[in-house]
C-alpha positions as CSV (number, residue, x, y, z in Angstrom):
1,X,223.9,-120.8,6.2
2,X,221.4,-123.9,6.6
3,X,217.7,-122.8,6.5
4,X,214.8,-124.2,8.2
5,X,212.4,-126.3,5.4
6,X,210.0,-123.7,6.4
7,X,212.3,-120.8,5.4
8,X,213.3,-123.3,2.3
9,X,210.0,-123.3,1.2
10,X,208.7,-119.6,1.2
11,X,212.1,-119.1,-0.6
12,X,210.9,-121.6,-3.2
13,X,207.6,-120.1,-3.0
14,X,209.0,-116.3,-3.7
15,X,210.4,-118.1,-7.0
16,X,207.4,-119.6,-8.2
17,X,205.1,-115.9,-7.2
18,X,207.9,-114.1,-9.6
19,X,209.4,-112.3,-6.3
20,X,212.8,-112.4,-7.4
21,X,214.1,-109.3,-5.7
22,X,212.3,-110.6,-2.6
23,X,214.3,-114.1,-3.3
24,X,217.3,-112.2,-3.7
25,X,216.7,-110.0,-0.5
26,X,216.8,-113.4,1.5
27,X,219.8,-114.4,-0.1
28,X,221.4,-111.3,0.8
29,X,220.7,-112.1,4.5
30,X,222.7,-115.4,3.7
31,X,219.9,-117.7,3.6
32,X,220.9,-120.8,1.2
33,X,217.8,-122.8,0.1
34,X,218.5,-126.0,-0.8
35,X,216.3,-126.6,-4.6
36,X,217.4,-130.2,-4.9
37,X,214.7,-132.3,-6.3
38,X,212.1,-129.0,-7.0
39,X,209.9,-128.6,-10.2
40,X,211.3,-125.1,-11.4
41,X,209.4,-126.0,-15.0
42,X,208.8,-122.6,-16.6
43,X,209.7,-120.3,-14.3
44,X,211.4,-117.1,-15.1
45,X,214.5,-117.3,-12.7
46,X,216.9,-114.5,-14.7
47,X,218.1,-112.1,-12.2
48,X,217.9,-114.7,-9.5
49,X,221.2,-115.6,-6.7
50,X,221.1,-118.7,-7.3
51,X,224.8,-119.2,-6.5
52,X,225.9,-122.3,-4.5
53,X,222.1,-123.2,-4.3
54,X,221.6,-127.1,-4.8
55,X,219.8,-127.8,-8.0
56,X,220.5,-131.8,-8.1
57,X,218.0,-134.2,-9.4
58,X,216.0,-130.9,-10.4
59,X,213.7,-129.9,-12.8
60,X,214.3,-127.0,-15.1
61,X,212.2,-127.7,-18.3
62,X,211.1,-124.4,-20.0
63,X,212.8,-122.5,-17.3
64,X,214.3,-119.0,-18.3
65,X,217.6,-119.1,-16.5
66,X,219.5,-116.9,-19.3
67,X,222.6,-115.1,-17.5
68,X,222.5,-117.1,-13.9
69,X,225.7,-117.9,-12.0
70,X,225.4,-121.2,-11.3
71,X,229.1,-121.9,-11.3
72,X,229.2,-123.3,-7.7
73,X,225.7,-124.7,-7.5
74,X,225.6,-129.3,-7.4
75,X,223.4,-129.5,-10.5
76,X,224.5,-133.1,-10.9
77,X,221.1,-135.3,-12.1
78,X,219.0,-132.0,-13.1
79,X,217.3,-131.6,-16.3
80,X,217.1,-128.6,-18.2
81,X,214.4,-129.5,-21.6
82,X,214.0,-126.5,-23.7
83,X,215.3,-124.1,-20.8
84,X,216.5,-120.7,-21.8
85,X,220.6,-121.0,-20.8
86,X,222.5,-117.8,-23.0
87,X,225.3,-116.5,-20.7
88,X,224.8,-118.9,-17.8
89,X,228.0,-120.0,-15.8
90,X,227.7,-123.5,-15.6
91,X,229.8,-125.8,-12.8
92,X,233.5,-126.5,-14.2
93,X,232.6,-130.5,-13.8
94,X,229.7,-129.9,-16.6
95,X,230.8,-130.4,-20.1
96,X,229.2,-128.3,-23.2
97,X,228.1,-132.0,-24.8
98,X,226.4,-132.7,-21.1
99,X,224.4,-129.5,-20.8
100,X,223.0,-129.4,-24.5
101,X,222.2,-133.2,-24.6
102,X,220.2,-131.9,-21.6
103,X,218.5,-128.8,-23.0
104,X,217.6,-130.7,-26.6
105,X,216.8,-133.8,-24.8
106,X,216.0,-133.5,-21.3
107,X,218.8,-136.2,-20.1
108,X,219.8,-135.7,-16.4
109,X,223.6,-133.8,-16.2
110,X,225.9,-135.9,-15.3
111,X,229.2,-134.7,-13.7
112,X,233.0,-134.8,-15.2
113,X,234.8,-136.9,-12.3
């Protein structure tokens, strides 16, 4: 379900204050933020729902996101520098090459068409 940017924003906000449970409450209620194009640098996301939330053009640098289902989030142009990624479930149109030129490097992912 489509949230208001208001709603988008406290849920970004819970992220960034380490409320994950609180986040997760939210997502529970079916609210789907929409993270495309939001600074998520550093932040300790494991144990976050982040599934079929919109990560493109994001950034991800430093961030812990060890064991997240991300298998049906867009993560097409986000960026990922030194982040923490053991036993994350990455989109099917995101090849291994794509993701670690991505963590070593900082390149924006770029999808298999």
């Amino acid at each position: 379900m489509a949230i208001s940017s208001e709603k988008n924003i406290q849920m970004f906000d819970m992220l960034i204050d380490g409320n994950i449970d609180k986040f997760n409450d939210e997502r529970a209620k079916g609210n789907l933020p929409d993270f495309s194009k939001k600074n998520l640098r550093g932040i300790d996301l494991r144990r976050a729902d982040f599934d079929g939330i919109s990560l493109q053009d994001a950034i991800l640098s430093h961030a812990d996101i060890r064991g997240l289902n991300l298998h049906s989030s867009d993560m097409e142009g986000a960026s990922m520098k030194d982040a923490k990624i053991s036993g994350v479930y990455f989109p099917e149109n995101l090849s291994a090459d794509e993701i670690m030129m991505s963590v070593q490097f900082g390149t924006r992912l770029r999808l298999i068409r």
